[in-house]
ZAKETOR-543278 format. One line per 4 residues: number of its first residue (from 1); for each residue x, y, z of C-alpha. Coordinates in Angstrom, 2 decimals. Example, Ala and Ser with C-alpha at 12.3 -4.5 7.8 and 13.67 -1.06 7.14 Angstrom:
# ZAKETOR-543278
1) 12.30:-4.50:7.80  13.67:-1.06:7.14 $
***
This chain:
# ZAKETOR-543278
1) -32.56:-21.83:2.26  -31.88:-24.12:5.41  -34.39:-25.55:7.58  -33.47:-26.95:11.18 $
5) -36.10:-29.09:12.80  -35.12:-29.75:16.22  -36.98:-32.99:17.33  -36.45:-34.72:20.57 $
9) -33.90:-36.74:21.63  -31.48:-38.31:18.92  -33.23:-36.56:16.45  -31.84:-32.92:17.41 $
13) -28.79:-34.27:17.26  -29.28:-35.54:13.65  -30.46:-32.05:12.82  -27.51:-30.37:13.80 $
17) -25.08:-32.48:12.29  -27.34:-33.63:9.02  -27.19:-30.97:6.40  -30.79:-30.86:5.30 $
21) -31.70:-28.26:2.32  -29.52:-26.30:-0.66  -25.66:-25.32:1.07  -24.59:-22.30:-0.42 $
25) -22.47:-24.02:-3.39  -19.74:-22.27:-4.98  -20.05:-22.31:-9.07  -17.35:-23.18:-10.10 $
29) -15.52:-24.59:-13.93  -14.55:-28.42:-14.16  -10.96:-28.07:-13.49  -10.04:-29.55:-10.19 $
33) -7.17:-27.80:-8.72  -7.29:-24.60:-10.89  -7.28:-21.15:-9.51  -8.77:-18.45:-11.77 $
37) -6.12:-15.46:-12.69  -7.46:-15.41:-15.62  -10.45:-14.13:-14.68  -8.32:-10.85:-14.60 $
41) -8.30:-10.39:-18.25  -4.88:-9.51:-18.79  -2.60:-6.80:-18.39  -3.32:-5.43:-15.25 $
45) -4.58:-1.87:-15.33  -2.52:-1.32:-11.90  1.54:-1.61:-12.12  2.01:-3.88:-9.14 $
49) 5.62:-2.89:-8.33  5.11:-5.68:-4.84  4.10:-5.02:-1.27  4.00:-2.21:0.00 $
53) 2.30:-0.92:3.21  -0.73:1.00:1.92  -4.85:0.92:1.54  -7.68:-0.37:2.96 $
57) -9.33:-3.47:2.81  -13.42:-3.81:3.13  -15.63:-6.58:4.18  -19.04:-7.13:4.44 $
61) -21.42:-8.00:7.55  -24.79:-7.51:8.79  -25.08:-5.74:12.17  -22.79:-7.12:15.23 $
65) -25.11:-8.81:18.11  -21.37:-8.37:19.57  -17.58:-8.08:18.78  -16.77:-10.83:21.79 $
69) -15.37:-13.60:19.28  -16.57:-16.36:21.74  -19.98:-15.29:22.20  -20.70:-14.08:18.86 $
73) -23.72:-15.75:16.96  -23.04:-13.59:13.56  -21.23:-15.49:11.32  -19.33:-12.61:9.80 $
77) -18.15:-11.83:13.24  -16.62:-14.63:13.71  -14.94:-14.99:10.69  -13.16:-11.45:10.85 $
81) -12.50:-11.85:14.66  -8.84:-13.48:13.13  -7.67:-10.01:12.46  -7.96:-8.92:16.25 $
85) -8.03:-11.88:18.37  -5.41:-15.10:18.22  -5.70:-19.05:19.25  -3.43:-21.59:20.99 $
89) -3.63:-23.01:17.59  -4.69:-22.84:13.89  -5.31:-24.94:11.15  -3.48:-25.37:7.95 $
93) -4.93:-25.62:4.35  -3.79:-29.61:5.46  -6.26:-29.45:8.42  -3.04:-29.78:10.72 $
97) -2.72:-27.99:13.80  -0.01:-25.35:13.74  1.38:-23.10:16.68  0.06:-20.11:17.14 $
101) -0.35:-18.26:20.17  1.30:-22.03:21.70  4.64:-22.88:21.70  4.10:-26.60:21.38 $
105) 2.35:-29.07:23.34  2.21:-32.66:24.84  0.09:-34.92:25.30  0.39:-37.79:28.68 $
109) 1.27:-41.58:27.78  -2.47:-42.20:28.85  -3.85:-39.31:26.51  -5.73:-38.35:29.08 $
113) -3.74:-34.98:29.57  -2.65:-32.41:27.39  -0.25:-29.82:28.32  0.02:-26.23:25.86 $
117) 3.03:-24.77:26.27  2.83:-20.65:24.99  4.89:-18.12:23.64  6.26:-15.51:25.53 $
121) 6.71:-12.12:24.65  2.82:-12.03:23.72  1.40:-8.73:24.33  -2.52:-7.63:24.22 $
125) -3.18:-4.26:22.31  -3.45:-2.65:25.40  0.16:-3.47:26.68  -0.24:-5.71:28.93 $
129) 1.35:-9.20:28.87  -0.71:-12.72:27.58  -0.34:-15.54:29.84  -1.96:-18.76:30.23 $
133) -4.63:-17.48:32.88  -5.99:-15.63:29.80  -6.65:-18.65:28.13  -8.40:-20.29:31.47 $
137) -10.78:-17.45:31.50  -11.45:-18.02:28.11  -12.33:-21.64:28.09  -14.38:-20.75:31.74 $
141) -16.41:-17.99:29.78  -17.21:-20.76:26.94  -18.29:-23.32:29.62  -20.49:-20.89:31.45 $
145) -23.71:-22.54:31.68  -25.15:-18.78:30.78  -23.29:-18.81:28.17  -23.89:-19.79:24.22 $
149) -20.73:-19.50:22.51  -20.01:-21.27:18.83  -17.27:-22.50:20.59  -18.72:-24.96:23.27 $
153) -18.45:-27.91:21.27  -14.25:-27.66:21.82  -14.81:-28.52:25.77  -17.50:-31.67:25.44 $
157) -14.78:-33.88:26.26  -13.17:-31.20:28.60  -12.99:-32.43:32.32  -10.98:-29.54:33.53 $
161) -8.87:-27.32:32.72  -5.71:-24.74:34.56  -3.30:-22.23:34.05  -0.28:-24.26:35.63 $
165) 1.71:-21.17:35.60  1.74:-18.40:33.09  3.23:-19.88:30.24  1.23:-23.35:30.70 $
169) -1.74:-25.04:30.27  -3.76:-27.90:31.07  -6.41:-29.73:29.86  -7.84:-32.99:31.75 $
173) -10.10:-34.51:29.37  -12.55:-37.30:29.91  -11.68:-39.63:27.50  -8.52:-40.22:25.65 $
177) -8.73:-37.30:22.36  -5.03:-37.16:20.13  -6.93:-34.58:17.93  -7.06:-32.01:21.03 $
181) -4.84:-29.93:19.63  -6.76:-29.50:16.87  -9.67:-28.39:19.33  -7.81:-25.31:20.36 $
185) -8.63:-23.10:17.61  -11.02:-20.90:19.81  -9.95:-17.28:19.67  -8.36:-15.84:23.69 $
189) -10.07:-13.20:25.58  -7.98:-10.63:27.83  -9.08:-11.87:31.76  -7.55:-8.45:32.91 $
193) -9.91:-6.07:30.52  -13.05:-8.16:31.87  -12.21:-8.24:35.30  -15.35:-6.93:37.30 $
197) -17.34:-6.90:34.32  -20.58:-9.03:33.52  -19.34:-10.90:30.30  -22.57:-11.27:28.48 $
201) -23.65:-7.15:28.94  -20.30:-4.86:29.05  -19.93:-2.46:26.77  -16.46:-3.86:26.49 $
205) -17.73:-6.28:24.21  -17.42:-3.59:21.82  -14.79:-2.23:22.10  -12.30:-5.43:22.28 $
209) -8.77:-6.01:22.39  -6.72:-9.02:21.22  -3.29:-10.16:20.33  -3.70:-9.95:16.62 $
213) -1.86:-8.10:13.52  -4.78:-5.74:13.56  -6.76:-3.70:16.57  -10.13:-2.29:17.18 $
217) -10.06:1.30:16.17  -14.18:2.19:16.09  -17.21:0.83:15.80  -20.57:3.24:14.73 $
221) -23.32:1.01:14.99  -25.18:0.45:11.47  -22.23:1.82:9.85  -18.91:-0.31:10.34 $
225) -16.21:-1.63:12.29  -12.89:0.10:11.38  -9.50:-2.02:12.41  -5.88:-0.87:12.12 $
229) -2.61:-2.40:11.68  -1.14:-2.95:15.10  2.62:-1.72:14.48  3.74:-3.96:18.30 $
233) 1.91:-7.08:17.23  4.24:-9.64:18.49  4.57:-11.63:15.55  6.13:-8.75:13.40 $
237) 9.74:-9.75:12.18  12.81:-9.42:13.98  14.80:-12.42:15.01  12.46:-15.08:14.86 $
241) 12.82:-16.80:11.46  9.19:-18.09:12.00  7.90:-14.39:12.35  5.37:-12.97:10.35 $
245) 5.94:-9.45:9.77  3.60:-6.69:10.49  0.43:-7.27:7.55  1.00:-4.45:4.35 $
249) -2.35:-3.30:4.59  -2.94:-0.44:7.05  -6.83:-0.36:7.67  -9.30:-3.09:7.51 $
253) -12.98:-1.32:7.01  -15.67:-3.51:8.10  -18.65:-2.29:6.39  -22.12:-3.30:8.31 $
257) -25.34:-4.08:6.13  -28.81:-4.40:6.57  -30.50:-7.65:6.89  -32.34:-6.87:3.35 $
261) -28.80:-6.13:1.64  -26.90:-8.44:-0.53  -23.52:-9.49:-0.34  -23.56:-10.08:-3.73 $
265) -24.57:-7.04:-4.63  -22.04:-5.02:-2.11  -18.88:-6.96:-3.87  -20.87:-6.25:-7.53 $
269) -20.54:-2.54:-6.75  -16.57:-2.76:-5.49  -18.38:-1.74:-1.98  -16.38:-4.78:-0.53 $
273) -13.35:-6.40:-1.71  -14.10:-10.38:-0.71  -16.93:-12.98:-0.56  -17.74:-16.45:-0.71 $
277) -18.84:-17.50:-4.03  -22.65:-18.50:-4.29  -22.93:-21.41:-7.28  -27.03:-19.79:-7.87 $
281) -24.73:-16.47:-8.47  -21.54:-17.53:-10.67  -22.98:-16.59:-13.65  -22.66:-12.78:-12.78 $
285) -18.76:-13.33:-12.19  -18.38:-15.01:-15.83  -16.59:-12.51:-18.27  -16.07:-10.35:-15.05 $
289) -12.25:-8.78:-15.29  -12.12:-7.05:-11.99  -11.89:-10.39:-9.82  -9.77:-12.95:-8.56 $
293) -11.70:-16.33:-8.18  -9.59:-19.28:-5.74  -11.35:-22.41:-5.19  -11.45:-24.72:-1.98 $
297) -13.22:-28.14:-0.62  -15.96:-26.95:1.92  -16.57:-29.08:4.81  -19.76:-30.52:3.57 $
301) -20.35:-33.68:3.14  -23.05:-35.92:0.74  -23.42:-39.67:1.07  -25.80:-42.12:1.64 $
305) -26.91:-44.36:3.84  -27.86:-47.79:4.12  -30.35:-49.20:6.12  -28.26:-52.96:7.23 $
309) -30.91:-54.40:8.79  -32.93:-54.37:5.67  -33.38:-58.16:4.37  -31.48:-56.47:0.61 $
313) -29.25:-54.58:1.72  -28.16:-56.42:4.42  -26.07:-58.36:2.13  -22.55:-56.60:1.36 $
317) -22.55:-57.83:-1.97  -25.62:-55.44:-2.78  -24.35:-52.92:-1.43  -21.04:-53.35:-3.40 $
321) -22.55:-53.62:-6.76  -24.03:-50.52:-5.97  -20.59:-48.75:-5.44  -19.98:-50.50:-8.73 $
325) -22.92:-48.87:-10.37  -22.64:-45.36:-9.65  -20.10:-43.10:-11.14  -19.50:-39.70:-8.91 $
329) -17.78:-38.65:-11.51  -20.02:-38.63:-14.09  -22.81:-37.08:-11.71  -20.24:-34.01:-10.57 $
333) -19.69:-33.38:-14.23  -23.32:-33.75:-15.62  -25.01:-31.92:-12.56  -22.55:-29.59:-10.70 $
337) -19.34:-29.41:-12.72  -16.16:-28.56:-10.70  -18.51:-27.89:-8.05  -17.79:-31.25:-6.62 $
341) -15.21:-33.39:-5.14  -15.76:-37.15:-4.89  -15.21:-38.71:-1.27  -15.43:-42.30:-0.06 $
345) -15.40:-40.59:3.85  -16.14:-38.14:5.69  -12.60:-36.59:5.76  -11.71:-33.99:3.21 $
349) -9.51:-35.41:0.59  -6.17:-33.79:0.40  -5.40:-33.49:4.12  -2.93:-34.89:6.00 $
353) -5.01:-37.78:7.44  -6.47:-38.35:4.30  -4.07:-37.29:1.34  -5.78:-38.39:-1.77 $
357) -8.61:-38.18:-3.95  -9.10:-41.21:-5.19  -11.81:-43.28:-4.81  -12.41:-46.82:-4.01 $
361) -14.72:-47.70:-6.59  -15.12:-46.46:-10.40  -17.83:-47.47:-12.32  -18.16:-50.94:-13.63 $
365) -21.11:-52.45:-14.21  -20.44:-55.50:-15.83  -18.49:-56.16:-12.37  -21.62:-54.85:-10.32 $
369) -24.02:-57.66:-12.18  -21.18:-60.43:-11.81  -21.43:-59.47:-7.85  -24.99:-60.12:-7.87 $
373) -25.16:-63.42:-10.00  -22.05:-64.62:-7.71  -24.37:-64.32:-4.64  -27.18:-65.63:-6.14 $
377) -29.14:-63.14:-7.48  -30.90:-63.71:-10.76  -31.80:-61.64:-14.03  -35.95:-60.93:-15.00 $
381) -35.94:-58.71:-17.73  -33.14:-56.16:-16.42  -33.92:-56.28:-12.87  -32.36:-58.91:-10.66 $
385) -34.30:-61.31:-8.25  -33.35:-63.60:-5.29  -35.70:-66.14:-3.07  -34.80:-64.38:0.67 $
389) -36.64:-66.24:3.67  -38.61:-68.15:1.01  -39.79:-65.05:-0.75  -38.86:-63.72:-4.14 $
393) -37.59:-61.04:-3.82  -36.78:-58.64:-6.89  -33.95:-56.08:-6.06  -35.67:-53.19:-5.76 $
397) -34.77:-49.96:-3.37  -36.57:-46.99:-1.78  -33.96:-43.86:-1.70  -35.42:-41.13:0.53 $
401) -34.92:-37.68:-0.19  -35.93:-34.27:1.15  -37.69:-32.79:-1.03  -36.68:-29.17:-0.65 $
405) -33.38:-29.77:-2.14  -32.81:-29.63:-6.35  -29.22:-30.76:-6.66  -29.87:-34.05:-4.27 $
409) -33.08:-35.15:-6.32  -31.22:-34.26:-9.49  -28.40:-36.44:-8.18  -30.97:-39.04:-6.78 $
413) -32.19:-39.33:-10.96  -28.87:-39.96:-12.14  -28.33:-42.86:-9.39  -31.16:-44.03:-10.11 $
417) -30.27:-44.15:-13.96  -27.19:-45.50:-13.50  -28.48:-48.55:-10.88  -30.80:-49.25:-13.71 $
421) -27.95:-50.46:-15.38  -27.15:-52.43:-13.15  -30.31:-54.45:-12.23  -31.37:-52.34:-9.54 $
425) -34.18:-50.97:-9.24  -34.86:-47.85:-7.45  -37.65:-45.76:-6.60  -36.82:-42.10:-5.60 $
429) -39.54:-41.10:-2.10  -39.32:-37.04:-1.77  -40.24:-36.26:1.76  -40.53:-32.84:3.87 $
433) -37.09:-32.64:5.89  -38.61:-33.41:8.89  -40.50:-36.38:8.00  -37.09:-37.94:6.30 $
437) -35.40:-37.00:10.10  -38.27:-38.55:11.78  -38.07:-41.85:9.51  -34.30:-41.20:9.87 $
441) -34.79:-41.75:13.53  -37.50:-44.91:13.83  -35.16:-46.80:10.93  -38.13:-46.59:8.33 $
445) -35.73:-46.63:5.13  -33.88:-48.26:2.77  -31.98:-45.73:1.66  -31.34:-42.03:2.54 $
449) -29.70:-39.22:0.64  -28.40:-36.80:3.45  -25.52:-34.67:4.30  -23.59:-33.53:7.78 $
453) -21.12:-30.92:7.96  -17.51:-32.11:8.97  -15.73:-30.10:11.62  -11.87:-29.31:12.39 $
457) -11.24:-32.72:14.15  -11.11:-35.80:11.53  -12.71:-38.20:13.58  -15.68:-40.31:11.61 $
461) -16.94:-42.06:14.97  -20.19:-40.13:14.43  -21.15:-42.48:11.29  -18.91:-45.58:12.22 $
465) -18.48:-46.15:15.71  -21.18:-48.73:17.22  -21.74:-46.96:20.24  -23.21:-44.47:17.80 $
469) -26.07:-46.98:17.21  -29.91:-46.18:18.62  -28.16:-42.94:20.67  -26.15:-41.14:17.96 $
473) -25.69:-40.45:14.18  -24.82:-43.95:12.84  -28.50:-44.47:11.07  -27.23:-47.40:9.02 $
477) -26.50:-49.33:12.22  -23.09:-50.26:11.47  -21.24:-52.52:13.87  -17.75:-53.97:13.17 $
481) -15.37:-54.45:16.02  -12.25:-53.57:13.58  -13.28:-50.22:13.15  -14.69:-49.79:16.29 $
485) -10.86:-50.55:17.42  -9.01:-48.84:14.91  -11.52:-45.82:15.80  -10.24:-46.01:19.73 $
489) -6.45:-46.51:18.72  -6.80:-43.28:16.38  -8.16:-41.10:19.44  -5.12:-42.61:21.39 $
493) -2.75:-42.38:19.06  -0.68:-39.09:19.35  2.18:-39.96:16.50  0.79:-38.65:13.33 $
497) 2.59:-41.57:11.08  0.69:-43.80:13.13  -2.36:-42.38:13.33  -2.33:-42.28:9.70 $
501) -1.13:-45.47:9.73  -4.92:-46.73:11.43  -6.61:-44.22:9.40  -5.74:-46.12:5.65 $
505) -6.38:-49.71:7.14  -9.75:-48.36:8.95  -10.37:-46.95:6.04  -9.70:-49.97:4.05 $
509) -12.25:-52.58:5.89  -15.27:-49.99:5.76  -15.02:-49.60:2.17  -15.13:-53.28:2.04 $
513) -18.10:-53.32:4.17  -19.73:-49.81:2.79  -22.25:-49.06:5.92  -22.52:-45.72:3.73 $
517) -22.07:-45.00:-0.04  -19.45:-41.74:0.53  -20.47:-39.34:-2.74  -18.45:-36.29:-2.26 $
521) -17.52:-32.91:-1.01  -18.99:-29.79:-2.27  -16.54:-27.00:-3.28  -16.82:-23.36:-2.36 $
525) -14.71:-20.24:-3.55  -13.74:-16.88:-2.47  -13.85:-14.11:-4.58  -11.57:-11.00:-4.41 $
529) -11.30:-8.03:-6.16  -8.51:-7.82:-8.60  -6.93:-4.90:-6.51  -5.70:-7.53:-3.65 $
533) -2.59:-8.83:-4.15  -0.46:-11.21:-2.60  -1.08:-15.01:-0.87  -4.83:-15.41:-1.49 $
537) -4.73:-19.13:-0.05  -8.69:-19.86:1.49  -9.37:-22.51:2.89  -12.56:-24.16:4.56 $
541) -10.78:-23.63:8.12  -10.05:-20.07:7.19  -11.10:-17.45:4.39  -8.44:-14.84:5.29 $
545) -5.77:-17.39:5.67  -2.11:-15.54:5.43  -4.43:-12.40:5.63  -0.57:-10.38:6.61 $
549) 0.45:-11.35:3.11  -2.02:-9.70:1.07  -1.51:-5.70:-0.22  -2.77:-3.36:-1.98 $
553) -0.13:-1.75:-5.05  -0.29:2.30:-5.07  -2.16:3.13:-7.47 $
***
């Protein structure tokens, strides 16, 4: 279940980037980087003899609202949209931005201007040629104030945009972005098939056409979507050593449920051949021998966060005998094991920007109490106490958390246990959602328990940049000119060693400072059927990643 409360102001922005109630987990075992073959049981009961160009592949999604990729609100939509329709760009399992339907690209000295250079030799399934004024009446359509595509978020720090001619084009943003590229992942619309047309109510919508390995071949409403292998796709062998090749499955068999109709059940009955794992529905899979199970970090993101302008927390030494205190580790394994992956930021560990998993601070709390007696605190019968403004002051917390959600208050227990340790004393406050955005808001906390959802662009400005104070989602009020710096050199920076290069000491001085106690990333799976073969790589930016690669062995 997921509530959204949008409030007013800064607090509908908190709601839409705050994860607030249980995110479909996957359940997963304790191993961290395991995939699990041997789910299959064994000998295979089909000789795979390799690829081969044969089958079908099904999916599962509830009814279309449309098949436009950039005005789609269905979820499912937009996910299988990658078979049809292509981007300037897309993301690696590395969260690096790859060519796709672009060449390369370039970004000005002043990084104000970024110019996409594309492929030629790009055809749509109709036969007519791809050009760059197909991408400008893409990003137009998105913009459209009538408009409410997923995508809109892509352009907020769009200016303008032009095909310069029709292999080029350019984007004029409004403040220096190096991770622009990495914005271009929104699928391209045909201008020529729309031209005359009312975007939002053509039947066209329905019937679409792309630039992908696989075209529309039918759609019966209720029923499915049915796709087929296009045999020109440009990216099908040849000379180019980068090529592709044409994908081994022939059809791709969209089946369309009812709202009422489970997923879960659908892949349960071999109805579809993929799905994201559910942790609340793992325990069906266990013992199964008819599935592949391959495990990935999602994109969202647990922490919390400290109020700084309260009188105890204020001090960096509490807050760094707290990161002492706690052990992620021993919470992933206790509550969610191999569910988890433990995070000092908001970037996912592994990726280029940030390529480890390590995290700044492992338990110790005989260090933790030495921080506190070092800066003054005092011991009263296992909880510490300090004279603050002439008061006495025992060290004692509030941690808010929504009450809706079991694995954060089960989570919020252990911390608690494990502060206890430590001297600290906490008291757990469960509060509707909205009342913990609304105290979120006015700065009435000590400490919160929240999540957000990370997107394609690894930029933490959101929770660290001071201009984020009182307008945007820093709700610890963190201010430190370093960061704020290293934050503006990042998003100027286009040199990727250099970039990184800011990145590790930025990331450095906040975990001295700890605004936010970073707890980790959740995981999430995808589960096949045991008849798919081939390069089952998921990741968060894509669930049919190297979709070409898979087959199906003749049976």
């Amino acid at each position: 279940m997921k509530k959204r409360v949008f409030l007013l102001t800064v607090l509908m922005i908190i709601s839409t980037v705050f994860s607030a109630c249980n995110i479909d987990l996957s359940s997963l075992l304790e191993e961290e980087n395991k995939d699990y073959d041997f789910l299959n049981g064994g000998m295979d009961d089909v000789l795979d003899t390799g690829p081969v160009k044969n089958g079908v592949l099904n999916l599962f999604s509830t009814e279309p609202d449309t098949l436009n990729p950039i005005l789609t609100a269905n979820a499912y939509v937009k996910e299988y949209s990658c078979f049809v329709f292509e981007s300037l760009v897309r993301l690696d399992g590395n969260q690096k931005a790859v060519p796709l339907l672009a060449e390369s690209w370039e970004g000005s000295d002043d990084g104000m201007i970024w110019t996409f250079y594309l492929k030629e030799n790009v055809y749509w399934h109709d036969g007519i040629p791809f050009s760059a004024e197909d991408v400008e009446f893409t990003a137009s359509t998105i913009m459209n104030a009538g408009v409410n595509s997923p995508y809109k978020t892509c352009f907020e720090n769009v200016e303008s945009f032009l095909a310069q001619d029709s292999t080029t084009f350019k984007v004029l943003l409004k403040s220096p972005n190096s991770f622009t590229p990495e914005l271009m992942t929104f699928p391209i619309i045909p201008k020529h098939y729309f031209l005359g047309e009312d975007i939002l109510t053509t039947p066209k919508n329905n019937s679409p056409i792309g630039t992908g390995p696989y075209k529309f071949a039918e759609y019966k409403k209720s029923e499915y979507v049915r796709l087929t292998s296009n045999e020109s796709w440009w990216n099908k062998g040849g000379g180019d050593e980068n090529s592709i090749g044409l994908p081994y499955i022939e059809e791709v068999n969209i089946k369309i449920y009812g709202k009422n109709q489970s997923v879960m059940n659908a892949f349960q009955s071999q109805e579809v051949d993929v799905i994201t794992a559910d942790r609340t529905n793992w325990i069906g899979y266990s013992g199964r021998t008819d599935i592949v199970l391959k495990k990935h970090v999602s994109n969202q993101f647990e922490f919390i966060a400290f109020n700084l302008s309260n009188k105890i927390l204020k001090e960096k030494e509490v807050r760094t005998a707290i990161a002492y205190a706690v052990d992620r580790g021993q919470i992933i394994s206790s509550i969610m094991p191999g569910e988890a992956v433990a995070s000092d930021l908001p970037v996912i560990p592994d990726t280029w920007l940030n390529d480890t998993n390590v995290v700044s601070y492992e338990r110790d709390v005989e260090k933790a109490k030495q921080i506190l007696v070092d800066s003054g605190w005092k011991d009263n019968n296992g909880i510490y106490y300090k004279r603050i403004n002439g008061v006495n002051t025992p060290l004692s917390l509030e941690l808010m958390v929504n009450d809706d959600n079991e694995i954060r208050l089960a989570v919020a227990e252990k911390i608690k246990e494990q502060l206890k340790e430590a001297g600290i004393g906490i008291e757990i406050k469960k509060v509707r959602w909205d009342e913990e955005l609304g105290k979120v808001q006015t700065g009435k906390f000590d400490m919160v328990f929240i999540g957000c959802t990370v997107t394609s662009v690894p930029d933490i400005s959101f929770l660290y940049s001071s201009a984020e104070i009182g307008t945007g989602l820093n709700i610890s009020g963190y201010s430190n000119e370093q960061v704020d710096r290293y934050l503006s050199l990042i998003l100027k920076e286009k040199d990727p060693s250099m970039k990184k290069a800011y990145f590790i000491n930025m990331k450095e001085i906040i975990n001295q400072d700890l605004p936010y106690l970073g707890l980790y990333f959740y995981n999430e799976a995808v589960i096949y059927n045991k008849r798919l073969r081939g390069e089952l790589n998921p990741s968060v930016w894509g669930r049919y990643y190297d979709f070409t690669k898979w087959y199906i062995p003749v049976e």
